[in-house]
C-alpha positions in Angstrom: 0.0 0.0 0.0 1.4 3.4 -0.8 0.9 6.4 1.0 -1.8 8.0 -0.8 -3.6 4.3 -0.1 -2.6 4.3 3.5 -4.0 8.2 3.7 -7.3 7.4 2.0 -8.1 4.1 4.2 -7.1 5.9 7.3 -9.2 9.0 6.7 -12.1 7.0 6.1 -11.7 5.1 9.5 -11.1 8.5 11.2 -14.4 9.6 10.1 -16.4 6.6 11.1 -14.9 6.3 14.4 -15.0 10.0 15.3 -17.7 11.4 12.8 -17.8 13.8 9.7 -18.6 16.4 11.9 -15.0 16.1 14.2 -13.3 15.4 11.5 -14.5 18.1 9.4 -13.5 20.2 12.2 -10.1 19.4 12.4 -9.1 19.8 8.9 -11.2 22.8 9.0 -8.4 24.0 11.7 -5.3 22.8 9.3 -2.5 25.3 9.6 0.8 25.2 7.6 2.0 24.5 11.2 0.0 21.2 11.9 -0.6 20.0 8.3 2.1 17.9 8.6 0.7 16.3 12.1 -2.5 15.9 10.4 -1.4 13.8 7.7 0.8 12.0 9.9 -2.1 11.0 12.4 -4.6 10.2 9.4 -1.9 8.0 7.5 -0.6 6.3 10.7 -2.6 6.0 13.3 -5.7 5.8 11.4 -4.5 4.4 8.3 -2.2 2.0 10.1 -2.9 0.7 13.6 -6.8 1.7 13.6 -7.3 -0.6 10.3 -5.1 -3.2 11.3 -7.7 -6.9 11.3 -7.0 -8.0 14.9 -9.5 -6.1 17.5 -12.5 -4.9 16.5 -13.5 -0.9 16.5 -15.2 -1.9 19.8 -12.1 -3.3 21.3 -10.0 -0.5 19.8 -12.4 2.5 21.4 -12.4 0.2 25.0 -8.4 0.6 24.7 -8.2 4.3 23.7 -10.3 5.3 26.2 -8.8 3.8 29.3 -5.4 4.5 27.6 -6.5 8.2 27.6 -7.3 8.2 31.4 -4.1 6.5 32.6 -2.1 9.5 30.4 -4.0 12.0 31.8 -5.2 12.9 28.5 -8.8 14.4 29.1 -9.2 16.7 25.8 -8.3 13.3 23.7 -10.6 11.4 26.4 -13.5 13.6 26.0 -13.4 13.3 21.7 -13.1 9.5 22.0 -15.6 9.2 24.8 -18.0 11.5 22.5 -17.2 9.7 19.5 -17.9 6.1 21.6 -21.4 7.6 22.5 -22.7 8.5 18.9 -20.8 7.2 16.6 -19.7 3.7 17.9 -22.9 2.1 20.0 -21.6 2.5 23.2 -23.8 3.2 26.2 -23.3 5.5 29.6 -22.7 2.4 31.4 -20.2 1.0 28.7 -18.2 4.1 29.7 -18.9 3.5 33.3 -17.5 -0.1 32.9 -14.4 1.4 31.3 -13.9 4.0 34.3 -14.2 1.7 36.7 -12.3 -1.1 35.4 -9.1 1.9 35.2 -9.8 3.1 38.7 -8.2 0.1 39.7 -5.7 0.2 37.6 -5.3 3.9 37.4 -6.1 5.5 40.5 -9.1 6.6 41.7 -8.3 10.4 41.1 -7.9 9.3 37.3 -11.1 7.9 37.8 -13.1 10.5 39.5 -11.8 13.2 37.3 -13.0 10.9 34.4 -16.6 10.0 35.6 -16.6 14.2 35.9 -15.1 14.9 32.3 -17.8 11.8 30.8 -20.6 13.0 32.8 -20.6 16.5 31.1 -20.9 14.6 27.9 -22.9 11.5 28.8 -25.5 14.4 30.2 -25.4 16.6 27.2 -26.0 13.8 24.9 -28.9 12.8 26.9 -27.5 9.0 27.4 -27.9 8.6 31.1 -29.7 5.9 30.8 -29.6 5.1 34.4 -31.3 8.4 35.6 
């Protein structure tokens, strides 16, 4: 696969996990600054690792997102937590399972900031299911 190949699939991955909307977004904010990043992200870790056959999206969205809380990451957690909620089937309590499961592993402060940074979204979108 060349690179144009690798761009192409991993843009079309990017999209359907995050959604048009993200994505249009971010290339909407392209610079000459972070052009380069852009296409480095979309051929590589979309194009790449997100395509690759062995886990599923599912799996792949599970392991970002708890990846994201142990890094302290909460801007990157946030967009993939979003993402999980309307674009990829996941429920508030699939992202509950996920936060708890790294409290353990993480820390409980990793864990309550990320039940805070979730609930602000799980509420917005109107997925508290449990309410």
């Amino acid at each position: 696969m060349d690179e144009r190949e690798r761009h192409d699939r991993g843009m079309a991955r990017r999209r359907q996990v995050l959604g048009d909307t993200w994505v249009d977004k971010a290339q909407a904010g392209r610079t000459p600054f972070n052009t380069e990043f852009q296409e480095l992200i979309t051929r590589y870790a979309w194009g790449e690792v997100w395509t690759r056959p062995h886990y599923d999206e599912r799996t792949r969205r599970v392991l970002v997102i708890g990846t994201m809380i142990a890094l302290d990451k909460w801007d990157e957690f946030r967009m993939h937590v979003r993402a999980a909620l309307t674009e990829g089937g996941f429920s508030a309590d699939d992202i509950k399972e996920i936060i708890l499961q790294q409290a353990i592993y993480c820390g409980v402060p990793a864990a309550n900031h990320a039940f805070r940074e979730a609930g602000v979204i799980v509420a917005e979108l109107g997925k508290d299911e449990s309410v």
